[in-house]
C-alpha positions in Angstrom: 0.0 0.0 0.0 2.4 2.7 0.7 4.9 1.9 -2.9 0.9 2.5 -4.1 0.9 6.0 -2.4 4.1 6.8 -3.2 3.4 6.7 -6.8 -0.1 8.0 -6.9 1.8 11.1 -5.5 5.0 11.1 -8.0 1.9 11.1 -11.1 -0.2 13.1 -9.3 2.9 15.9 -8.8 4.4 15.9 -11.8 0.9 16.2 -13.5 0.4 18.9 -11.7 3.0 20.4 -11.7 3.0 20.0 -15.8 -0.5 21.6 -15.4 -0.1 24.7 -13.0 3.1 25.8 -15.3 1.3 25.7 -18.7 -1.5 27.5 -16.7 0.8 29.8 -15.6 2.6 30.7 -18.7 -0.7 31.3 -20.8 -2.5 33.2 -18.2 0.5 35.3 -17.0 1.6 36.2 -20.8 -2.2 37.1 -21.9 -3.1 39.3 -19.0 0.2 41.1 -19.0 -0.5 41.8 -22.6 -4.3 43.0 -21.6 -2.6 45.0 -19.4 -0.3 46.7 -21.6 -3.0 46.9 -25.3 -3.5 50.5 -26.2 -7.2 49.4 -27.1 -9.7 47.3 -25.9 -9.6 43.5 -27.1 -11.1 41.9 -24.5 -14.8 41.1 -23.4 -16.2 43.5 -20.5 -17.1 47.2 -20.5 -14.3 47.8 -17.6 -10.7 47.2 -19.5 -8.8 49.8 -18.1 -10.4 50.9 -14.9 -8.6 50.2 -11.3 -11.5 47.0 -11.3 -9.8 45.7 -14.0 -6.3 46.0 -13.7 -7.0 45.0 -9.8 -8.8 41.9 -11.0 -6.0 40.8 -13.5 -3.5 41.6 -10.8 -5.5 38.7 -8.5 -5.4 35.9 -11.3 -2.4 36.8 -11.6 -1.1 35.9 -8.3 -3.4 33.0 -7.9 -1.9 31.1 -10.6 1.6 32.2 -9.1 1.2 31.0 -6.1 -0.4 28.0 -7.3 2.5 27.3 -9.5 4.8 27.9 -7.1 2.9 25.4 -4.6 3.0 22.7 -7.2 7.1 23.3 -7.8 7.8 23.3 -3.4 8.6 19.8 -2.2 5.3 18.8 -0.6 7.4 17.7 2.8 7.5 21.8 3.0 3.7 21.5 2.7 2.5 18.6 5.1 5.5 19.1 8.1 2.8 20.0 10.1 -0.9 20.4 10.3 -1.4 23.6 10.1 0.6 24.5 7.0 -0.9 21.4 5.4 -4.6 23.0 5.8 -3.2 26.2 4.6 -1.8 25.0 1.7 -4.7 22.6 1.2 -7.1 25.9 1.5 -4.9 27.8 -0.7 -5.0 25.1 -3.5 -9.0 24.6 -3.4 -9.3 28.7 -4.6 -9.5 27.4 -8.2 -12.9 25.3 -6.9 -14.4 28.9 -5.8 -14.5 29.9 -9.0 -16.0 27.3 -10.8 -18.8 26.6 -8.3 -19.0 30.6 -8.1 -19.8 30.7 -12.0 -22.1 27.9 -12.1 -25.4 28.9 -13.3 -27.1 25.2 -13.7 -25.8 22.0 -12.2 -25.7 20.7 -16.0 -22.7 22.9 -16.4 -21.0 20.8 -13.6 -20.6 17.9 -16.4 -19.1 19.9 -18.4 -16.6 21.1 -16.0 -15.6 17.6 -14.9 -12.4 17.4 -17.3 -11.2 20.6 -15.6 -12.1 19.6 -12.2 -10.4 16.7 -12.2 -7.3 18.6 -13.4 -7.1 21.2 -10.7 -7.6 18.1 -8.4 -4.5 16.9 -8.9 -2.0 19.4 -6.5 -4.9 18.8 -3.8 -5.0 14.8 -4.3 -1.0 15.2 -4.1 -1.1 16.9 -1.0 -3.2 14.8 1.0 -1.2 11.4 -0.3 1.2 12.8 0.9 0.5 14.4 4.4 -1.3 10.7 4.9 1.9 8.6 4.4 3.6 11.1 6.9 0.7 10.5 9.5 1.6 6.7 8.8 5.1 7.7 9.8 6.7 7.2 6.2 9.2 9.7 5.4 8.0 12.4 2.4 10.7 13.3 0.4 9.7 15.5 -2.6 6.8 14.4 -3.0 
């Protein structure tokens, strides 16, 4: 059981960390150039007030600091308790989101695909804050 832990948590980490740098890179590079467009290209009626450039500013540092949570060893992450549910809270924000836009629970099925994406750092995490309660020793991941 715990070589099966061990490498559920090796996939699920380097999926995810495959998945929050890709994120990162195609979010970062479009809302910087958003940012910077002499004219308006995007949808919304706000592009260029402070609610705008505050609201890029937040994905922004969501997906940073998701990123940089899937590159930190996870040992960093579980060592205790409380940073574990911190860093557990902190990787659930994408969930907000989606269950914030949902208008009809039919759009939940199509979401699935994506859900079971961002699941990945979170499913990581508590594999591997488990085998430390077990009294394994987490590396990396």
């Amino acid at each position: 059981m715990r070589v099966f832990l061990k490498i559920s948590a090796w996939l699920c980490k380097i999926a995810a960390i495959l998945f929050w740098i890709g994120v990162a890179w195609v979010t970062i590079s479009l809302d910087i150039s958003s940012l910077n467009a002499p004219n308006h290209w995007r949808e919304g009626d706000d592009w260029g007030t402070p609610a705008f450039n505050h609201r890029v500013y937040l994905q922004i540092a969501e997906v940073t600091a998701l990123a940089v949570l899937a590159l930190l060893p996870n040992r960093w992450l579980v060592f205790s308790p409380v940073t574990f549910v911190i860093s557990l809270l902190v990787v659930l924000t994408p969930f907000c989101s989606i269950f914030g836009a949902l208008s009809e629970w039919s759009d939940l099925l199509s979401l699935i695909p994506i859900m079971l994406l961002l699941s990945l750092l979170p499913l990581c995490l508590i594999l591997s804050f488990w085998r430390q309660r077990n009294g394994e020793k987490v590396g990396y991941v």
